[in-house]
N, CA and C atoms of all chains as a GROMACS GRO file, in nm:
protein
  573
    1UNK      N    1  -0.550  -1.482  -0.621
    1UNK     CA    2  -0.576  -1.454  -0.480
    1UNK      C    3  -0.597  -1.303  -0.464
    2UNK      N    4  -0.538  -1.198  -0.548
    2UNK     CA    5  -0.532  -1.076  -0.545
    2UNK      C    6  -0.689  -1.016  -0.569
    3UNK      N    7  -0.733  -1.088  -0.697
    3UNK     CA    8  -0.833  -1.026  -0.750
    3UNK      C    9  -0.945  -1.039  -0.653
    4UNK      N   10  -0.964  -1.190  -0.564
    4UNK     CA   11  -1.051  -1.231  -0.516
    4UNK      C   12  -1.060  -1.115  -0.348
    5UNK      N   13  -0.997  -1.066  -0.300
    5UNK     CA   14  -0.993  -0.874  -0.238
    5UNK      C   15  -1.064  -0.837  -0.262
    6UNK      N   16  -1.019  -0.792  -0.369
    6UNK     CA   17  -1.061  -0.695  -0.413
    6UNK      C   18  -1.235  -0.699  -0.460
    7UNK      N   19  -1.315  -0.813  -0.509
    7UNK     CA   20  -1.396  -0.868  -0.540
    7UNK      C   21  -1.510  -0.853  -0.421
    8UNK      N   22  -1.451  -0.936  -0.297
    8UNK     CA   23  -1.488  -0.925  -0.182
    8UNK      C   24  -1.526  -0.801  -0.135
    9UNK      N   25  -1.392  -0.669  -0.153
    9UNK     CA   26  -1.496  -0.527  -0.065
    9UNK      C   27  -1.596  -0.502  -0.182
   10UNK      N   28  -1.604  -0.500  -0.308
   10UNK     CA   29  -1.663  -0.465  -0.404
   10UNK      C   30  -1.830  -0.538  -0.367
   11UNK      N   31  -1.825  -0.648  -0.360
   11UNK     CA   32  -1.954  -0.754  -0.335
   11UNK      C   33  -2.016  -0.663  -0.155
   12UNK      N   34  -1.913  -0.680  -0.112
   12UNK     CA   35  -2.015  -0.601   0.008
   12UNK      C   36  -2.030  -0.473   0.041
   13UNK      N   37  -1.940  -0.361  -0.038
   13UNK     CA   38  -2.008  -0.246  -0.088
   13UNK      C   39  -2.144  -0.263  -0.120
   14UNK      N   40  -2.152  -0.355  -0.227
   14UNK     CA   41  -2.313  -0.360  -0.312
   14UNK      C   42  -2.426  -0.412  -0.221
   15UNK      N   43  -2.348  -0.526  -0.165
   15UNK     CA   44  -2.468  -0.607  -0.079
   15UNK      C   45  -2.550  -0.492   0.026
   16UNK      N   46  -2.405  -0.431   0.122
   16UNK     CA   47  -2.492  -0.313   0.234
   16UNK      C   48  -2.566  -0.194   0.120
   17UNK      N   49  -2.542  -0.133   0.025
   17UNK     CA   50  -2.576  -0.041  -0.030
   17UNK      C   51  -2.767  -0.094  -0.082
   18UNK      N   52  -2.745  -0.227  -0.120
   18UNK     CA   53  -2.905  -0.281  -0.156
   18UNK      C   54  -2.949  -0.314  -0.039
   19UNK      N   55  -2.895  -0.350   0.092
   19UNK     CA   56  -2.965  -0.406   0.189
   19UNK      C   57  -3.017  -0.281   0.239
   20UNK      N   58  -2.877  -0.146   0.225
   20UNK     CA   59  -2.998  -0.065   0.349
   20UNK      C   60  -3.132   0.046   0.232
   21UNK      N   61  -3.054   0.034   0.105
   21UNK     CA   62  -3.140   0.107   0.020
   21UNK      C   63  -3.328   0.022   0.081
   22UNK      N   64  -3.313  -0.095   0.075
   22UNK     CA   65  -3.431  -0.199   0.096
   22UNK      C   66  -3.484  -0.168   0.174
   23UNK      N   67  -3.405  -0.168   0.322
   23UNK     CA   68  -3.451  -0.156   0.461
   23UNK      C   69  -3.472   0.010   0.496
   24UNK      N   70  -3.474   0.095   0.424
   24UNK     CA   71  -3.537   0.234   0.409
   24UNK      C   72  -3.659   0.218   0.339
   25UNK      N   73  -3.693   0.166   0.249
   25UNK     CA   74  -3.791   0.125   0.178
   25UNK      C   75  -3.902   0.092   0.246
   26UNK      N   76  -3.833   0.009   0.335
   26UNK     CA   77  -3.921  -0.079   0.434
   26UNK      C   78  -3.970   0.005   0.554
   27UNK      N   79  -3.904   0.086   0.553
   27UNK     CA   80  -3.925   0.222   0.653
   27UNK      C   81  -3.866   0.168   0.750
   28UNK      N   82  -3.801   0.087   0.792
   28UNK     CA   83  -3.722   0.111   0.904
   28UNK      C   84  -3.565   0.133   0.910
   29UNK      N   85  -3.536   0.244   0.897
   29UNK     CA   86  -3.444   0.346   0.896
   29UNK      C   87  -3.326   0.300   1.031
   30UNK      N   88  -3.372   0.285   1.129
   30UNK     CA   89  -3.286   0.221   1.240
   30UNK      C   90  -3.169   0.142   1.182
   31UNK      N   91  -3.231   0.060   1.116
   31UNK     CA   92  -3.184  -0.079   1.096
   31UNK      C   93  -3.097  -0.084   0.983
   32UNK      N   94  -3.152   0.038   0.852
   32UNK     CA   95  -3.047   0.032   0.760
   32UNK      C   96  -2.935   0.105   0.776
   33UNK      N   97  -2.886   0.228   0.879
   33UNK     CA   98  -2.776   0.321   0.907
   33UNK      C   99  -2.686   0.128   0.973
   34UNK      N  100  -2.802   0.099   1.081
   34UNK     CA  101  -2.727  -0.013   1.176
   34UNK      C  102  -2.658  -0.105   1.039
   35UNK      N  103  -2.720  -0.156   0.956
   35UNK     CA  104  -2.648  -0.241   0.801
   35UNK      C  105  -2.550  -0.174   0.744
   36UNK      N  106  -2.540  -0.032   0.733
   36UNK     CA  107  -2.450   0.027   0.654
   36UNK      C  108  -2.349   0.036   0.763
   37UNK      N  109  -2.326   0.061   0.870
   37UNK     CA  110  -2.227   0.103   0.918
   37UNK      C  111  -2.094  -0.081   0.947
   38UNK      N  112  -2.195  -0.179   0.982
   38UNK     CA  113  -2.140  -0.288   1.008
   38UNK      C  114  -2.043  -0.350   0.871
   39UNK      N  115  -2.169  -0.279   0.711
   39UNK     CA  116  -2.081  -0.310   0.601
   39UNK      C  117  -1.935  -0.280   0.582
   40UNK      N  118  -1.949  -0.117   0.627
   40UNK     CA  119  -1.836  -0.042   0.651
   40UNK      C  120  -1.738  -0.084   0.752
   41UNK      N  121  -1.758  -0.136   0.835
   41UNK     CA  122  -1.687  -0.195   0.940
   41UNK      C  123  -1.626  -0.325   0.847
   42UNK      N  124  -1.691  -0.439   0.812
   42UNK     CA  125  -1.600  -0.511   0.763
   42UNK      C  126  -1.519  -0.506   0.656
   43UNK      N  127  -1.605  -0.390   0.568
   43UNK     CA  128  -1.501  -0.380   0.453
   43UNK      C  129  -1.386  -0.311   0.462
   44UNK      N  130  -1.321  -0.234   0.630
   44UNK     CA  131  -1.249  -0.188   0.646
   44UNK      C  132  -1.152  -0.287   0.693
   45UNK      N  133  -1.173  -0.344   0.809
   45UNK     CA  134  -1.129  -0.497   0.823
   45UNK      C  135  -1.031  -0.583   0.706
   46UNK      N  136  -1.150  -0.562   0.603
   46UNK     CA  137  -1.048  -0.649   0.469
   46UNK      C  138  -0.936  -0.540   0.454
   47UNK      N  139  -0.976  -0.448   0.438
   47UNK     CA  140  -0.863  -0.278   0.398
   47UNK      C  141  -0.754  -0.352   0.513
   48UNK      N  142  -0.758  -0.343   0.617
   48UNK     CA  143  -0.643  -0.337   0.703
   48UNK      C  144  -0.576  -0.519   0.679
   49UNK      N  145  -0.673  -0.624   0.654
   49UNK     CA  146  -0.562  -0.718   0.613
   49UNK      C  147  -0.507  -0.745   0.471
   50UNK      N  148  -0.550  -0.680   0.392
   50UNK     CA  149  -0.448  -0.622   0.260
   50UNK      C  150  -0.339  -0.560   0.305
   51UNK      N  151  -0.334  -0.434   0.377
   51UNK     CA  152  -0.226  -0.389   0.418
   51UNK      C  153  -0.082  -0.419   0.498
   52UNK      N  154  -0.188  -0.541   0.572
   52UNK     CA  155  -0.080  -0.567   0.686
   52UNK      C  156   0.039  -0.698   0.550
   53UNK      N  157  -0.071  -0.700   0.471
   53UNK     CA  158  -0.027  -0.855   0.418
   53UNK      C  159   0.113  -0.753   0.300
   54UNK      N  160   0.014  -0.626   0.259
   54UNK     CA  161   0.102  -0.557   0.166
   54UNK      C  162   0.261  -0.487   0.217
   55UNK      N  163   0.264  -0.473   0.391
   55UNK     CA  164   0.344  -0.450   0.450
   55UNK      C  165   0.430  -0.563   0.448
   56UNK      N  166   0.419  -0.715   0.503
   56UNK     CA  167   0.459  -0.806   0.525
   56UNK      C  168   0.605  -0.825   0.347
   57UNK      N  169   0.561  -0.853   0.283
   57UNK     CA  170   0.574  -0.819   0.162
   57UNK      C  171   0.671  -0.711   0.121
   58UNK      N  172   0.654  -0.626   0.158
   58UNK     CA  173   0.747  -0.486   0.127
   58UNK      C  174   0.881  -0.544   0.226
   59UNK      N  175   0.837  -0.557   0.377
   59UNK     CA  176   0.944  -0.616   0.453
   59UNK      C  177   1.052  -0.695   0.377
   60UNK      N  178   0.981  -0.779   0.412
   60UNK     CA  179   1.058  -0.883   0.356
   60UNK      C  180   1.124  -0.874   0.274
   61UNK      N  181   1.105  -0.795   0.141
   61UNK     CA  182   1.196  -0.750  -0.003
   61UNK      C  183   1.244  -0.718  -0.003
   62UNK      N  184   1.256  -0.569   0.100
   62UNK     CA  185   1.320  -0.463   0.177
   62UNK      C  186   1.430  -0.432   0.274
   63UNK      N  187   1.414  -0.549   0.353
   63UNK     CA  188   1.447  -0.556   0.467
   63UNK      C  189   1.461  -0.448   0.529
   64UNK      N  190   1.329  -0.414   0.603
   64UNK     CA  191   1.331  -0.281   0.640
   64UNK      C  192   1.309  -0.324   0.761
   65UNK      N  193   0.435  -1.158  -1.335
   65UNK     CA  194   0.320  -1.086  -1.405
   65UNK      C  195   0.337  -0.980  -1.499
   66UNK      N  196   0.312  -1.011  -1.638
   66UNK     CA  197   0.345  -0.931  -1.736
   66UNK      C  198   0.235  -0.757  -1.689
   67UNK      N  199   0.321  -0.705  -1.748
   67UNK     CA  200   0.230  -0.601  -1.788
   67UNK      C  201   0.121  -0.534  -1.816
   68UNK      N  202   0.026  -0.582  -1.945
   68UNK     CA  203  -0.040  -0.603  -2.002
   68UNK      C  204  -0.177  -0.644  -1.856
   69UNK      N  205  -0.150  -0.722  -1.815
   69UNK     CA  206  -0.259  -0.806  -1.740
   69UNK      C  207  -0.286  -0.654  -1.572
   70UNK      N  208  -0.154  -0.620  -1.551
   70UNK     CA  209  -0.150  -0.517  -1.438
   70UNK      C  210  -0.245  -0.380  -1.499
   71UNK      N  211  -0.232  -0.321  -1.647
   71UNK     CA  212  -0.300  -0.271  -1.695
   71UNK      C  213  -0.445  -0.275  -1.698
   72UNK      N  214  -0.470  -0.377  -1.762
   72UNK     CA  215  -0.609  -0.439  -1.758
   72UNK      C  216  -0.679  -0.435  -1.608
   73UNK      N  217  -0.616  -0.454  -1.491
   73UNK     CA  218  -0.705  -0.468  -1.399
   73UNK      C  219  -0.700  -0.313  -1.346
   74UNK      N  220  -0.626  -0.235  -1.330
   74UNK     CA  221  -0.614  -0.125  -1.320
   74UNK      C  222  -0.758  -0.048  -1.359
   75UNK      N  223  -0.777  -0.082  -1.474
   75UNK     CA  224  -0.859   0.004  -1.572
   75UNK      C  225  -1.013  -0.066  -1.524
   76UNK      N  226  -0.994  -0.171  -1.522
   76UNK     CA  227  -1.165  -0.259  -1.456
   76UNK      C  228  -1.158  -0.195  -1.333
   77UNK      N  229  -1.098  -0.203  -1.259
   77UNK     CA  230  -1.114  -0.192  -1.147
   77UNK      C  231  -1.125  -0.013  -1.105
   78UNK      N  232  -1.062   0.087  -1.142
   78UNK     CA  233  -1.139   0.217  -1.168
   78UNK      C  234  -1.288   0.225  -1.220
   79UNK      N  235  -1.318   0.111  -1.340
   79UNK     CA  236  -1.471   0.119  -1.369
   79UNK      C  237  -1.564   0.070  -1.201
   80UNK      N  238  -1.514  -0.002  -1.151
   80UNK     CA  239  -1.593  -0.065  -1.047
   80UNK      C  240  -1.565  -0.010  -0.925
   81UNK      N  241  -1.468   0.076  -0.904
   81UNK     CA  242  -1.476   0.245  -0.798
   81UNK      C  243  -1.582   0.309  -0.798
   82UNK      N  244  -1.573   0.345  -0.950
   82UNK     CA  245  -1.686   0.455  -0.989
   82UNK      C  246  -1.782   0.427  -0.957
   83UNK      N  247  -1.836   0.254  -1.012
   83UNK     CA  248  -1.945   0.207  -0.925
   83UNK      C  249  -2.013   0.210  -0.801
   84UNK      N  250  -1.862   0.165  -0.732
   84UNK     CA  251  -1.906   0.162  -0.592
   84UNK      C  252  -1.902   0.288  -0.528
   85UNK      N  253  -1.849   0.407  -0.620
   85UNK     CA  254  -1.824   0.524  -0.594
   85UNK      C  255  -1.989   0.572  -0.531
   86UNK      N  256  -2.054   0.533  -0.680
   86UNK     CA  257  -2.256   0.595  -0.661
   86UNK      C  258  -2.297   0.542  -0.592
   87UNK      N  259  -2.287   0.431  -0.543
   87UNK     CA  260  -2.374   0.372  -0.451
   87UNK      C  261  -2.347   0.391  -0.281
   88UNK      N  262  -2.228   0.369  -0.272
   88UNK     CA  263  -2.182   0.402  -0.145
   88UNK      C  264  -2.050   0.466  -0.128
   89UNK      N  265  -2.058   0.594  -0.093
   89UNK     CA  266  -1.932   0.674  -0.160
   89UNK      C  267  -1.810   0.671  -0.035
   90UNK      N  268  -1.828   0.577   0.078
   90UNK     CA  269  -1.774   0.533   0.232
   90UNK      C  270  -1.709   0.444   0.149
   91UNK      N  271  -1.756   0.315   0.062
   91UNK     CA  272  -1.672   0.202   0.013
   91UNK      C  273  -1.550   0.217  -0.083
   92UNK      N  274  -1.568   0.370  -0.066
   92UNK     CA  275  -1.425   0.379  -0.253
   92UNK      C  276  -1.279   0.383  -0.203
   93UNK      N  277  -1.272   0.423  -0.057
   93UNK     CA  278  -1.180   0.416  -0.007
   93UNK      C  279  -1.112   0.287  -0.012
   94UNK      N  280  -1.188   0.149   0.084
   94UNK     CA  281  -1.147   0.018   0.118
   94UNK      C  282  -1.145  -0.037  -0.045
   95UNK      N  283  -1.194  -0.011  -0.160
   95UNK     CA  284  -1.166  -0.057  -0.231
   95UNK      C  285  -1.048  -0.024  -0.329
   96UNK      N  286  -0.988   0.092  -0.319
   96UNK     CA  287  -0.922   0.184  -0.416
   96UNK      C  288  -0.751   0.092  -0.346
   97UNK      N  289  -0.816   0.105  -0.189
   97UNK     CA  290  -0.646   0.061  -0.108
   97UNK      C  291  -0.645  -0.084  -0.142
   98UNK      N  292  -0.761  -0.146  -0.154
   98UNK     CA  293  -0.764  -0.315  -0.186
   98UNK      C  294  -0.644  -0.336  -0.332
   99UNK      N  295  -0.727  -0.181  -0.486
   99UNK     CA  296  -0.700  -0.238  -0.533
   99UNK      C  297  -0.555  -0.201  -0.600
  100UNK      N  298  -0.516  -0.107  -0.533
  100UNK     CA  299  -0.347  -0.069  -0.471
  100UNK      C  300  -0.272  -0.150  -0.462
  101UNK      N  301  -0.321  -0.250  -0.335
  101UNK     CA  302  -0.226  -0.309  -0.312
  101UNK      C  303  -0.206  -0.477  -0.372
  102UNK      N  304  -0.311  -0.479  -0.389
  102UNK     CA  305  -0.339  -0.629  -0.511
  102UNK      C  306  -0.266  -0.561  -0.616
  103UNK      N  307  -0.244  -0.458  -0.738
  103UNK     CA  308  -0.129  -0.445  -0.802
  103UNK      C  309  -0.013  -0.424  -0.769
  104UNK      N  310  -0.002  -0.361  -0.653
  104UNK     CA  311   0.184  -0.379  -0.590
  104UNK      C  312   0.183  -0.539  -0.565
  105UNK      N  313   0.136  -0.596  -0.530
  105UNK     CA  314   0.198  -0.738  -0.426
  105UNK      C  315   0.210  -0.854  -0.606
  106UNK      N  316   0.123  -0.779  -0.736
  106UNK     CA  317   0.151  -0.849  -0.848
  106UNK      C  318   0.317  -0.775  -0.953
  107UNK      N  319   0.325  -0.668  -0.871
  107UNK     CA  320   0.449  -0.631  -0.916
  107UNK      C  321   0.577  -0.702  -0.853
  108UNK      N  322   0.528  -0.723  -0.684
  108UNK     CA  323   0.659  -0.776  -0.622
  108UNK      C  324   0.718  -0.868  -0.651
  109UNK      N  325   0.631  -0.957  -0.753
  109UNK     CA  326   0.736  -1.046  -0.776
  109UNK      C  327   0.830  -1.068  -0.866
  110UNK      N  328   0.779  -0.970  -0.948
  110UNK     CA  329   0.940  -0.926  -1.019
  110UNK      C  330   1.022  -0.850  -0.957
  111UNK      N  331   0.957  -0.782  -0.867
  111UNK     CA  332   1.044  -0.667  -0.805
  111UNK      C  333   1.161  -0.775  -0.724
  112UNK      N  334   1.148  -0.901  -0.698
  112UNK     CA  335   1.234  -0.982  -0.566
  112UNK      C  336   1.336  -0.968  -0.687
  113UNK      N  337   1.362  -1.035  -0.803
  113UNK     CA  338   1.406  -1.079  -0.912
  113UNK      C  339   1.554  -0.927  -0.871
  114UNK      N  340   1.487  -0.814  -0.919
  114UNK     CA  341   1.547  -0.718  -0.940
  114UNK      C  342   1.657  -0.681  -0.806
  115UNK      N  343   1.606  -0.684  -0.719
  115UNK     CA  344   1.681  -0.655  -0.568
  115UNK      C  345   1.748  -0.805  -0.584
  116UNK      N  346   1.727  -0.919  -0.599
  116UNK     CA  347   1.807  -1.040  -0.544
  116UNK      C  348   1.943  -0.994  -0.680
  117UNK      N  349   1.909  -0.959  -0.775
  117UNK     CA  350   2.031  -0.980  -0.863
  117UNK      C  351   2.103  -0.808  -0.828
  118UNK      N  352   2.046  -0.757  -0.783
  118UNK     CA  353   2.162  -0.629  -0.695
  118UNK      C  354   2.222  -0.614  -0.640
  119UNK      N  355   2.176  -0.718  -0.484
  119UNK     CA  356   2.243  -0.795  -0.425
  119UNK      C  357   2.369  -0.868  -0.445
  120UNK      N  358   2.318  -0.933  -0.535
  120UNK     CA  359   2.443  -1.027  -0.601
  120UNK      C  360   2.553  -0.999  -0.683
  121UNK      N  361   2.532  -0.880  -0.766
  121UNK     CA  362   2.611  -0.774  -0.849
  121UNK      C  363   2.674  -0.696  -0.711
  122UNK      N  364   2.611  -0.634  -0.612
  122UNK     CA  365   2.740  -0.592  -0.523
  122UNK      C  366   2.792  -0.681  -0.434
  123UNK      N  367   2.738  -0.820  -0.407
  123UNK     CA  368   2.833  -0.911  -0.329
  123UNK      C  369   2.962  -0.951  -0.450
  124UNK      N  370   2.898  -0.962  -0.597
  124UNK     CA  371   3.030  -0.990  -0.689
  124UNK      C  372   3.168  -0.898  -0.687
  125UNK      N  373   3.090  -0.795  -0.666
  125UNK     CA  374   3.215  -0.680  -0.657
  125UNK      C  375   3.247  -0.648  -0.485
  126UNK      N  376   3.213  -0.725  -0.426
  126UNK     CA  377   3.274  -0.732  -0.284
  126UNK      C  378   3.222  -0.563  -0.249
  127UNK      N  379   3.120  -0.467  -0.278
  127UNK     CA  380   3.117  -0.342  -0.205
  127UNK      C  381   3.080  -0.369  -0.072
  128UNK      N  382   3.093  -0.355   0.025
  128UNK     CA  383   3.045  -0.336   0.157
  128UNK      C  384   2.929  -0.358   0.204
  129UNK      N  385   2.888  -0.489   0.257
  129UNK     CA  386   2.716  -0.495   0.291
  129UNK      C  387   2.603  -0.398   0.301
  130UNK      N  388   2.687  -0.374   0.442
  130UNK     CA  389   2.521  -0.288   0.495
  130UNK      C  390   2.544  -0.099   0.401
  131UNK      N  391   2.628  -0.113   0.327
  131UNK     CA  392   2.585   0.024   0.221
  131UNK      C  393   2.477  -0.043   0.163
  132UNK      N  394   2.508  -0.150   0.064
  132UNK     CA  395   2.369  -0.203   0.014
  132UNK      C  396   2.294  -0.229   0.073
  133UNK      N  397   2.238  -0.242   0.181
  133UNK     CA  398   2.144  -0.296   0.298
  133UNK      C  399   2.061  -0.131   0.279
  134UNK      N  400   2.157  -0.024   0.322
  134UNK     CA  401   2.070   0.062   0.378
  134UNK      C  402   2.043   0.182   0.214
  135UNK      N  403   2.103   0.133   0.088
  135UNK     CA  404   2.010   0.176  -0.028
  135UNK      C  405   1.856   0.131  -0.001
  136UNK      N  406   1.866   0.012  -0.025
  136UNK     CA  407   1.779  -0.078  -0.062
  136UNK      C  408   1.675  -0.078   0.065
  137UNK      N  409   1.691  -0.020   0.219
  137UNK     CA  410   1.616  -0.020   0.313
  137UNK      C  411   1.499   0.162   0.239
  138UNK      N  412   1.605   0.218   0.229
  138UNK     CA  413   1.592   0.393   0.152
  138UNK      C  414   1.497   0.364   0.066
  139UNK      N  415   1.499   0.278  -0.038
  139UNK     CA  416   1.448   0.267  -0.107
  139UNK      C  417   1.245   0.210  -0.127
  140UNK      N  418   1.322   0.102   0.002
  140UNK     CA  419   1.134   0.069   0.051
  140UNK      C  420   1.102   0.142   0.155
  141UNK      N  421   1.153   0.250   0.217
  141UNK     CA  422   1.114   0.370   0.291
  141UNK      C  423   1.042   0.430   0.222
  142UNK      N  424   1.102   0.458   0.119
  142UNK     CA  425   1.041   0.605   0.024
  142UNK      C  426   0.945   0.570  -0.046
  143UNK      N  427   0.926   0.398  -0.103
  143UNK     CA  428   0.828   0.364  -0.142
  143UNK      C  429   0.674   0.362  -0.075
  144UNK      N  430   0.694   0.320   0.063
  144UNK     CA  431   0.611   0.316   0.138
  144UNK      C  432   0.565   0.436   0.170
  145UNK      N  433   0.648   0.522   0.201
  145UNK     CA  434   0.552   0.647   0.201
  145UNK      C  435   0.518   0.720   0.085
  146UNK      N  436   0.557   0.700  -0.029
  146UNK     CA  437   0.478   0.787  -0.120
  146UNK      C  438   0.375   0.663  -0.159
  147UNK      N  439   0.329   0.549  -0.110
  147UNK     CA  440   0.205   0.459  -0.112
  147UNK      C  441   0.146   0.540  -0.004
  148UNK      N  442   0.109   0.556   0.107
  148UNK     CA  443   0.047   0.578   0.178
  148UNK      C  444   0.020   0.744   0.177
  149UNK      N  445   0.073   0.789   0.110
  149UNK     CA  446   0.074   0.974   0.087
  149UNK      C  447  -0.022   0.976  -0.031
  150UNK      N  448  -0.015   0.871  -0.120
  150UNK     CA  449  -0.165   0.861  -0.223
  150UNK      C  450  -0.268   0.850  -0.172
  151UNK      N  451  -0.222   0.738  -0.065
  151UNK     CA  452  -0.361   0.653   0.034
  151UNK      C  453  -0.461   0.819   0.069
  152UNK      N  454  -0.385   0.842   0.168
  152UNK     CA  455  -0.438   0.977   0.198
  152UNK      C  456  -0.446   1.147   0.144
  153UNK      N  457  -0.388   1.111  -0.008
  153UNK     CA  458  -0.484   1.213  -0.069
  153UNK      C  459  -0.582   1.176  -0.152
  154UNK      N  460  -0.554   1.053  -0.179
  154UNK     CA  461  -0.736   0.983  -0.227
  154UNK      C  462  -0.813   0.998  -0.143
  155UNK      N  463  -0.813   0.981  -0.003
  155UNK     CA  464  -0.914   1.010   0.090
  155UNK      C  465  -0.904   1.131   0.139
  156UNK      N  466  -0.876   1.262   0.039
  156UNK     CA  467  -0.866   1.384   0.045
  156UNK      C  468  -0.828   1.460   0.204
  157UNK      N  469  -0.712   1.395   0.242
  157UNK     CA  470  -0.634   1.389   0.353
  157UNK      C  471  -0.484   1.442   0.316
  158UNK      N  472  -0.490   1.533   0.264
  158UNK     CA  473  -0.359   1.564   0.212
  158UNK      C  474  -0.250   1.634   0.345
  159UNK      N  475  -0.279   1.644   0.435
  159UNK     CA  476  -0.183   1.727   0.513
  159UNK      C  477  -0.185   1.626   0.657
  160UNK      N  478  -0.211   1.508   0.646
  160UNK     CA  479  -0.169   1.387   0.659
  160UNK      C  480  -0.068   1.281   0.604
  161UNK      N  481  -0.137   1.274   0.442
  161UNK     CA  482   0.020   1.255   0.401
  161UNK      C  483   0.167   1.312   0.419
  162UNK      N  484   0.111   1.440   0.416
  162UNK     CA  485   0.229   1.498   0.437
  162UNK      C  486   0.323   1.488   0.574
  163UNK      N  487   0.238   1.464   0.669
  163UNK     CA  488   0.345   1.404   0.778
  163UNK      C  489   0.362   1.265   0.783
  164UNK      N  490   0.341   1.220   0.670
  164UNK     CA  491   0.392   1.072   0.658
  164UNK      C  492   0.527   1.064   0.552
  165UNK      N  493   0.532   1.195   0.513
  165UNK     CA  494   0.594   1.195   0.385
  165UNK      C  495   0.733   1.257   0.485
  166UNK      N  496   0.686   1.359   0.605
  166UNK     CA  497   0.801   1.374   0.705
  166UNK      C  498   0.835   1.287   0.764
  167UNK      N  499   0.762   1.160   0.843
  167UNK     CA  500   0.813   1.051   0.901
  167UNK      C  501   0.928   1.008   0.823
  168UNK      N  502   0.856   0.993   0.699
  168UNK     CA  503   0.969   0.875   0.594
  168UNK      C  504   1.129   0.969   0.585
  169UNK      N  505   1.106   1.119   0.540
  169UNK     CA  506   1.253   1.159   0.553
  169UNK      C  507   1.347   1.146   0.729
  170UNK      N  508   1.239   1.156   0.790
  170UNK     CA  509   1.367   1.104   0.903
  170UNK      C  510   1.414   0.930   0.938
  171UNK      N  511   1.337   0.888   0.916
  171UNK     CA  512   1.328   0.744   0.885
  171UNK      C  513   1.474   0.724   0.786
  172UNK      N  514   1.480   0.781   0.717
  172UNK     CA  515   1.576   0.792   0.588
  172UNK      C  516   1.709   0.809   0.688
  173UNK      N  517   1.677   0.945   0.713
  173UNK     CA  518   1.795   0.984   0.779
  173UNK      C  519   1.858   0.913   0.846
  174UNK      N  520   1.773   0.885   0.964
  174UNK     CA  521   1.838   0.760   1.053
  174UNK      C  522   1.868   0.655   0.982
  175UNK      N  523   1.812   0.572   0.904
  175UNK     CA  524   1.924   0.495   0.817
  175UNK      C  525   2.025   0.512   0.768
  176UNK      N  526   2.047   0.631   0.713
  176UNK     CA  527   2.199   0.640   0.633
  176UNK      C  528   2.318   0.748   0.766
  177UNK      N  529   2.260   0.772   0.878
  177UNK     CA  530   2.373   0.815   0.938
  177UNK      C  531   2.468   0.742   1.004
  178UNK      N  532   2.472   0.575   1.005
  178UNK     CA  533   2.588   0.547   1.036
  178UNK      C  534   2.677   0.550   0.929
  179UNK      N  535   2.648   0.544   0.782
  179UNK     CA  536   2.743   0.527   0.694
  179UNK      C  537   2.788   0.667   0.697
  180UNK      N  538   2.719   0.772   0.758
  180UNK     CA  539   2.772   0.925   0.716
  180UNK      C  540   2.938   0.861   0.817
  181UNK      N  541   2.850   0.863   0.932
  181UNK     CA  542   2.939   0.859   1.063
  181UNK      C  543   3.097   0.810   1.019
  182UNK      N  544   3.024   0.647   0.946
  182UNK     CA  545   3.196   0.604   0.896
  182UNK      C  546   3.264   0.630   0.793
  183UNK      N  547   3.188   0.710   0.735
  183UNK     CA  548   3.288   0.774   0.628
  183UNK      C  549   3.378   0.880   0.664
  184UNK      N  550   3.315   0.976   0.785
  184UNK     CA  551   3.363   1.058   0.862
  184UNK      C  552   3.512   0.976   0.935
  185UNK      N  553   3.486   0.926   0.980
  185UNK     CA  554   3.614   0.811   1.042
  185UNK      C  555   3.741   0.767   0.971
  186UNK      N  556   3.663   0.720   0.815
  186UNK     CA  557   3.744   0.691   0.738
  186UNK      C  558   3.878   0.791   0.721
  187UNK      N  559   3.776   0.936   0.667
  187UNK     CA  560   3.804   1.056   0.637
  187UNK      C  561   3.910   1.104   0.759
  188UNK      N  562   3.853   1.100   0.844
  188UNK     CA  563   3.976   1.160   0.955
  188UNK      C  564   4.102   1.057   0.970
  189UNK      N  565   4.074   0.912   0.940
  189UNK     CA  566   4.176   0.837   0.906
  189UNK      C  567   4.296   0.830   0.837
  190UNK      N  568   4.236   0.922   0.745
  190UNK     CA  569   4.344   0.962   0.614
  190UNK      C  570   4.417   1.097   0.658
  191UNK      N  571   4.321   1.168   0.743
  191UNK     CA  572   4.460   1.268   0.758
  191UNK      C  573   4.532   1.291   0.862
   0.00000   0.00000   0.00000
């Protein structure tokens, strides 16, 4: 379950990085900042439910 | 989770930073904390092992609960912030960590000052 995370931001790092490399290509420039930033948006998303899950976890062990 | 296997992904997974490092240098962050915390959460489970039998070694010797309560709270205090004090000098945020690294000592503090308090009590008890 761990690896598959980590896999996930990795795969859509690559995916936005070829989509907007493409969509510059294509000359429309609008559209690939608009792809890169949404990539970035979800792959932060995953960042914050790793954390909350990595918090949950510490709690609990912790009892903090 | 042995060892050996925490190693191994460690080391792939720096190769595939670097990667994602060239291509999109915004993604090294969400992936570096991904892959942080996917090796802590494969450590925790030995880590339960270790705290449950500490537990049980000071309930055997009858020491006083919440002393062990508030080691062991100290202990995932300090952990947590020197995790998140990496977080943010990987993302070359260092004087951020550092007031996370101040949160955690008062955080500390306030945990262990009731035991100061009753030892103080104790102490004036005796004389």
């Amino acid at each position: 379950m761990d690896f598959a995370i980590i896999l996930k931001i990795a795969a859509i790092g690559i995916v936005t990085a070829i989509a907007s490399m493409l969509l510059k290509r294509a000359g429309k420039e609008e559209i690939s900042t608009v792809v890169s930033v949404v990539g970035l948006a979800v792959a932060l998303v995953m960042m914050l439910d790793v954390i909350v899950q990595l918090y949950d976890t510490l709690q609990s062990l912790f009892e903090l | 989770m042995d060892f050996y296997k925490i190693v191994l992904l460690a080391l792939v997974s720096i190769v595939g930073i670097a990667v994602v490092r060239q291509l999109k240098p915004e993604f090294a962050l969400p992936l570096t904390v991904g892959v942080a915390v996917a090796l802590l959460l494969m450590i925790c489970d030995s880590l339960y092992d270790a705290v449950y039998t500490f537990y049980d070694l000071s309930q055997r010797a009858n020491i006083n609960g919440d002393a062990v309560s508030c080691v062991i709270k100290v202990v995932g205090i300090g952990y947590l912030a020197e995790f998140s004090n990496n977080v943010c000098i990987d993302a070359n945020c260092k004087s951020i960590g550092d007031k996370v690294l101040l949160a955690s000592k008062v955080a500390i503090l306030f945990c262990a000052l009731p035991l100061v308090r009753k030892l103080f009590e104790t102490i004036a008890g005796l004389l």
